[in-house]
VEXDREN-748892 format. One record per residue (C-alpha): x, y, z; residue in three letters. Coordinates in steps of 0.001 Angstrom, whole numbers, padded with zeros to 6 digits, always signed. Layout:
<rs>
XYZALA
...
</rs>
This chain:
<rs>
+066377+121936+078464UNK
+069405+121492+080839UNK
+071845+124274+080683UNK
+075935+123686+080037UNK
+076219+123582+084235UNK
+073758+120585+084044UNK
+075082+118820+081912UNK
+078719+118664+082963UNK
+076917+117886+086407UNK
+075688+114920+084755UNK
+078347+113480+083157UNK
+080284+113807+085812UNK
+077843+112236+088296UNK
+077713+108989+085635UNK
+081753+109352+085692UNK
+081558+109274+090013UNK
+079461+105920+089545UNK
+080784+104246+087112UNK
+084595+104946+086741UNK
+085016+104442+083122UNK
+087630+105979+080770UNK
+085440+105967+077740UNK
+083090+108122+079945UNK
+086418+110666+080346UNK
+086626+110567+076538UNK
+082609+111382+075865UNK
+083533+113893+078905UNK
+086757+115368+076524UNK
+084562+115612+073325UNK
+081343+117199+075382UNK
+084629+120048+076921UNK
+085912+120534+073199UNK
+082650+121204+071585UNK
+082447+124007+074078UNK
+085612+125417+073628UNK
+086870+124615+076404UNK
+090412+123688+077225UNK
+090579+121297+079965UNK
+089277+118852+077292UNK
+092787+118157+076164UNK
+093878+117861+079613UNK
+091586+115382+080037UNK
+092729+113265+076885UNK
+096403+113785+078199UNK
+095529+112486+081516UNK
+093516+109454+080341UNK
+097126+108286+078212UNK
+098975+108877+080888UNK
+096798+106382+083273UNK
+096904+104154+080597UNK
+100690+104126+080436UNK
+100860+103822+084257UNK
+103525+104753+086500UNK
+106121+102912+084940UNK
+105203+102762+081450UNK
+107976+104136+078423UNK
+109209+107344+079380UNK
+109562+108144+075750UNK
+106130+108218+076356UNK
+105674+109192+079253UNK
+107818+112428+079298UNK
+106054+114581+076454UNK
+102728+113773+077964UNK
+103972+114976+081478UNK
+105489+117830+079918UNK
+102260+118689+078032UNK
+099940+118021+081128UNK
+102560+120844+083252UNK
+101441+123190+080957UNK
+097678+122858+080416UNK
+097397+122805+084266UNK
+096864+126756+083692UNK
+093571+126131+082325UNK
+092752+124907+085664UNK
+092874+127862+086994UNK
+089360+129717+087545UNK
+088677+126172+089114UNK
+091448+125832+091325UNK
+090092+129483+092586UNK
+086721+128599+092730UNK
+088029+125674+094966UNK
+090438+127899+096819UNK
+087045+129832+098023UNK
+085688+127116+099847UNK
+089072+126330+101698UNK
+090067+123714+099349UNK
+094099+123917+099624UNK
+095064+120918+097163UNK
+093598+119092+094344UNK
+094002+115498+092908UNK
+093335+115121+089551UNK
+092822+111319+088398UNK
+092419+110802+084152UNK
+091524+114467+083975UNK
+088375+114870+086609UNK
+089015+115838+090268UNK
+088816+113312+092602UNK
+091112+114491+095567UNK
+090779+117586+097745UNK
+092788+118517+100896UNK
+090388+120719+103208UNK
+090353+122112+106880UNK
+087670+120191+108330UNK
+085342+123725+109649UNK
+085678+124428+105647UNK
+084431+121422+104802UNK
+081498+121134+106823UNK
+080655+124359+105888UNK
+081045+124291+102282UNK
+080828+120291+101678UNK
+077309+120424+099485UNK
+079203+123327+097226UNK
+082189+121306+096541UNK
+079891+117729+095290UNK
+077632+119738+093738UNK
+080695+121516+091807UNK
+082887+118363+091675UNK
+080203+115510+091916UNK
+083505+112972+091177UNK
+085146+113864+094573UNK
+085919+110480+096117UNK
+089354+111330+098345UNK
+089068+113624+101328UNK
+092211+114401+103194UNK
+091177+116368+106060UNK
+093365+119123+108055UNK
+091870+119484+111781UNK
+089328+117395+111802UNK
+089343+114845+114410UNK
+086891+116972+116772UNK
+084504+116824+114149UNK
+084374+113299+112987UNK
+080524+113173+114326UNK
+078871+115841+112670UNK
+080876+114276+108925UNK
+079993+111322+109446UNK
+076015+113183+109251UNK
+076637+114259+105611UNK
+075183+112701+102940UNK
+078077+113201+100659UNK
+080335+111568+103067UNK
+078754+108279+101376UNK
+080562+109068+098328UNK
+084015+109199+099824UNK
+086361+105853+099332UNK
+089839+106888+100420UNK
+090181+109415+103708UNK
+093475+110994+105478UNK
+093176+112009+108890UNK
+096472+113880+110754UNK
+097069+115247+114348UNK
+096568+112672+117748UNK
+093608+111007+117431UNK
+092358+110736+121493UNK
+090031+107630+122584UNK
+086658+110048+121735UNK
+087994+110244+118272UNK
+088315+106868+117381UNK
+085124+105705+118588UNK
+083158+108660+116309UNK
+085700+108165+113303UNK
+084993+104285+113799UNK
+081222+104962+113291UNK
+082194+107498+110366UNK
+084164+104720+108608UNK
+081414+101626+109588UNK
+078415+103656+108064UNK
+080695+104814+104882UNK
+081984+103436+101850UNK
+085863+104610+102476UNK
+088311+101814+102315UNK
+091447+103529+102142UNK
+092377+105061+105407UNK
+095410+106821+105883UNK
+096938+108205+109505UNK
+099239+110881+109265UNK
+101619+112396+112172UNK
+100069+110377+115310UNK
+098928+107460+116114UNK
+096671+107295+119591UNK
+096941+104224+121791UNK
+093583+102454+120989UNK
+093524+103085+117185UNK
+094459+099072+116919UNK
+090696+098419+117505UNK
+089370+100635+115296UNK
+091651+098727+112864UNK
+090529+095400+113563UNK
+087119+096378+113091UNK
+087555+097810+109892UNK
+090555+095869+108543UNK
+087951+093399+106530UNK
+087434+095568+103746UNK
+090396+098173+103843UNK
+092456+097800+100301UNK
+095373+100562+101330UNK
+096241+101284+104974UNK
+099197+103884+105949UNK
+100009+104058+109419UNK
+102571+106369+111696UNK
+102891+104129+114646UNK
+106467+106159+116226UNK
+104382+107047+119478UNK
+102845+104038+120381UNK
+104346+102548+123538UNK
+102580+099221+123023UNK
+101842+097102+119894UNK
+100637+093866+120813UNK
+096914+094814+120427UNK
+097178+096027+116964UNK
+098353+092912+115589UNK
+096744+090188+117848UNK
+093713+089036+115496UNK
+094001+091286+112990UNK
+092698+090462+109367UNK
+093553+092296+106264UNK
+092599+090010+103117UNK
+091494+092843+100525UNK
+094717+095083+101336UNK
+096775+095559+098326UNK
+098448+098990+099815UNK
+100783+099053+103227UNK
+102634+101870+104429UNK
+104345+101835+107586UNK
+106240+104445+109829UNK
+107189+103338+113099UNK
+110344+103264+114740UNK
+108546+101452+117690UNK
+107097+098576+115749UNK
+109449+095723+115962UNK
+109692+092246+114397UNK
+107078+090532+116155UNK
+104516+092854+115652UNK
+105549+093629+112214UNK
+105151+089447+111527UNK
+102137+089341+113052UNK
+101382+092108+110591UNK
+101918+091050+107440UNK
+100544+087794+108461UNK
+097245+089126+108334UNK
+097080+090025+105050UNK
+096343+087462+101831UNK
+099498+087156+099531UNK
+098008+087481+096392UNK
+096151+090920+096994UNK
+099168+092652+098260UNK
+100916+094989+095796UNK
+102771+097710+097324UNK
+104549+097305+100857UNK
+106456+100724+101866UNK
+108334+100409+105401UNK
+109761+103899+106235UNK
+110645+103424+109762UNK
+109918+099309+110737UNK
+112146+096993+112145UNK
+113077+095388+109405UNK
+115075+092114+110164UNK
+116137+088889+108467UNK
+112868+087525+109752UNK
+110512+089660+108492UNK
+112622+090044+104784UNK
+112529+086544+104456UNK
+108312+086366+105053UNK
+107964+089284+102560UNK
+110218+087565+099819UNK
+108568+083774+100935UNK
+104599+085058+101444UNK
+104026+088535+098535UNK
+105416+086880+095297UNK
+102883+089434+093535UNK
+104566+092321+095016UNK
+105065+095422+092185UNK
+106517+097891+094784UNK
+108689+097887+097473UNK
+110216+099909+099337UNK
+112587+099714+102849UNK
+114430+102830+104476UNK
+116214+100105+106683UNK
+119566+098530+106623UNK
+118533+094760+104757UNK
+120231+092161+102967UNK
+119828+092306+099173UNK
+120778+088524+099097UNK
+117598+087754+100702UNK
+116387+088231+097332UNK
+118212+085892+095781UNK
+116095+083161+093897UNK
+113013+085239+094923UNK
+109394+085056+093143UNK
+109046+088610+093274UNK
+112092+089365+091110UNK
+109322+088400+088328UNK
+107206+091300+089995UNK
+108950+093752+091209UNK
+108553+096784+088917UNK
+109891+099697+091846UNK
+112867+099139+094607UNK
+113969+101223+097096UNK
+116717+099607+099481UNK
+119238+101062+101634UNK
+122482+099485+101133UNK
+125643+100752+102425UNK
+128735+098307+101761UNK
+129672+097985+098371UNK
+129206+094048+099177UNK
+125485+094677+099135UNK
+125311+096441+096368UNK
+127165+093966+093971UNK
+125101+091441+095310UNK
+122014+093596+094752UNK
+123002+094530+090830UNK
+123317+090478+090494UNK
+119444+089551+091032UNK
+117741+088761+087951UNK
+114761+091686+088083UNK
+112566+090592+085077UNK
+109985+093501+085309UNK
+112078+096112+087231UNK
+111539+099911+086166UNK
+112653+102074+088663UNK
+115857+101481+091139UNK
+116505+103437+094399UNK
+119726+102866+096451UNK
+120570+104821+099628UNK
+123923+104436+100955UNK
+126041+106144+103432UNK
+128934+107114+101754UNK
+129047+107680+097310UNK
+129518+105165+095189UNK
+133042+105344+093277UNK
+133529+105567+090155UNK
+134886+102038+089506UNK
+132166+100692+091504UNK
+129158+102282+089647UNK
+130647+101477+085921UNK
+130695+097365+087187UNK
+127259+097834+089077UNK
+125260+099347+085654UNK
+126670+095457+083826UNK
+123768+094378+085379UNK
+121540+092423+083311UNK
+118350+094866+084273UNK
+120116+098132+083383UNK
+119003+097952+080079UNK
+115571+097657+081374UNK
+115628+100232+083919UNK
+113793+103913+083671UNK
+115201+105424+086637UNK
+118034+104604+088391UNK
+118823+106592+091480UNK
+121602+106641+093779UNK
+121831+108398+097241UNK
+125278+108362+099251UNK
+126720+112285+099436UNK
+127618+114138+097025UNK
+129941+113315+093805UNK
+132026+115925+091960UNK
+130739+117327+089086UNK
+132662+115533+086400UNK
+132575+112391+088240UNK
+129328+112630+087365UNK
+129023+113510+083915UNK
+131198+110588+083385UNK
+129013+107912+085127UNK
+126306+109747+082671UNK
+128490+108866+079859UNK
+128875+105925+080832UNK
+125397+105158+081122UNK
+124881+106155+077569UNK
+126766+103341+076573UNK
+124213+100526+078270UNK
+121138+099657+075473UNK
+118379+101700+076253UNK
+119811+104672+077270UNK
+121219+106268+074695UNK
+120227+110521+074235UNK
+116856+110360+073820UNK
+115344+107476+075453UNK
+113676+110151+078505UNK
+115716+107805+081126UNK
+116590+109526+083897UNK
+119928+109135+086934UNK
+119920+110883+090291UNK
+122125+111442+092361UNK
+122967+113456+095372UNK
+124831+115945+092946UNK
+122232+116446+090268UNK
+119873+114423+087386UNK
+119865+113741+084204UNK
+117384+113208+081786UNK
+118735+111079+078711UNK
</rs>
């Protein structure tokens, strides 16, 4: 007869393989008829993936609220965890599938932590790029799908980490901190079947090489930091990459010109999430597919000019609003900008530009009140440089 151990084991193992919700529920009920806990922290997690980021937060809120505090019945196995050098957890529908682990600790300890949380399928390692080889020789590596990797990455590196990633499953890679010279070519070779790719490409002198013949047609994530990737490159970029898989495009530190906002707005007209920390045109927008898409925004827009024109684009599916500006917005300004015919819509609206005073505030929050939708009570939230609110 298998013991309680076992059987979590089990259902976790089926949960690792086949990704199913109902299996979280069977997983909830099995946790409640042992009196324990985590099975409503489960449940709670399992709503709020089926919500999804942007759902109601009248919704949303309570169930965030409620999943805060159960995260102290996670506690003996955040310890446990803690023991074998785990130093963060991600928790997806209630099972964890994330750790964050210095890469000796996780060679040492790797058969512990699947055999305790069989799910695991995200590995961000801390200080491993020396030891990319002797990973890419355990058998639970097979089991990983999305990997983080920080610190320069020299050419000895990429050539192990390239036969890590070949022989593996993983198909979200994610570069943190440095970028080495000949990491293009491990991208090319892999770029096939990646489906999110994040990238800090701010100390690469050259590059040409990482977007000559480059093919991305599964990606559906892009992140990009690089103050040394300009237009060309960045065209040559998103060219690789097929228009109707491509969901989120974040561009911290790109060159961002005319050019390249007019191929985003003309080639992704599935796009649900974008984001630019670069000077652009809101106009560029105008008559856009994507306004039917969009759900998330984040635009830097400094002139007043920019902004009206921005808060006159007809967002049909538009849920969360970020504007970063160099100076505040005034008063008079923000009570013609929230006419807009998406305010009502909107579950966040957040505006960076320096600090407001304190009643200036509370007034644009009053004001805000007076807009459909959120009225006391609907869980919508402003932010400013001065403070939040939660309506």
């Amino acid at each position: 007869m298998l013991t309680n151990f076992e059987v979590e084991r089990e259902i976790l193992n089926a949960i690792a393989l086949a990704d199913n919700d109902i299996l979280r529920l069977i997983y909830a009920d099995w946790l409640e008829d042992q009196g324990d806990a985590r099975s409503e922290f489960v449940r709670v997690q399992v709503e709020l993936s089926e919500l999804g980021k942007f759902g109601d937060p009248r919704l949303l809120y309570p169930l965030q609220k409620r999943e805060a505090e159960l995260w102290v019945h996670l506690r003996s196995l955040r310890e446990h965890f803690h023991g074998l050098g785990v130093s963060n957890f991600h928790f997806r529908s209630g099972i964890l599938e994330g750790i964050t682990v210095q890469g000796q600790e996780f060679l040492k300890h790797s058969k512990t932590i699947f055999r305790d949380a069989p799910a695991i399928i995200e590995l961000d390692l801390i200080g491993g790029s020396t030891l990319f080889r002797e990973i890419s020789q355990l058998s639970e590596i097979q089991q990983i799908r999305s990997l983080r990797v920080g610190g320069r990455l020299e050419a000895e590196h990429i050539q192990q980490l390239n036969k890590l990633i070949v022989n593996s499953n993983i198909n979200r890679l994610c570069f943190s901190h440095f970028w080495a010279e000949n990491s293009p070519l491990l991208i090319q070779e892999i770029g096939p079947t990646l489906i999110s790719l994040s990238i800090d490409v701010s100390t690469l002198s050259s590059n040409s090489r990482f977007t000559s013949g480059l093919a991305l047609p599964l990606l559906n994530s892009l992140q990009i930091n690089g103050s040394k990737m300009g237009s060309k490159a960045m065209i040559h970029l998103l060219d690789s990459i097929n228009p109707n898989s491509l969901l989120e495009l974040d561009i911290q530190r790109g060159k961002f010109s005319d050019e390249v906002g007019l191929l985003i707005i003309q080639k992704f007209h599935q796009l649900q999430q974008l984001a630019v920390n670069e000077e652009c045109d809101p106009a560029l927008l105008d008559h856009a597919p994507l306004l039917k898409s969009l759900e998330s925004l984040k635009l830097v827009c400094s002139s007043g000019t920019q902004r009206h024109a921005l808060f006159k684009l007809p967002f049909e599916k538009l849920r969360y609003l970020e504007i970063k500006a160099s100076q505040a917005v005034t008063e008079d300004e923000f009570n013609n900008l929230i006419r807009a015919d998406f305010i009502p819509h909107l579950y966040t609206l957040h505006i960076n530009g320096g600090r407001i005073p304190q009643q200036r505030f509370d007034r644009m929050c009053d004001a805000l009140t007076q807009i459909p939708g959120w009225e006391i009570g609907s869980k919508r939230k402003f932010v400013t440089d001065s403070g939040a609110r939660l309506f």
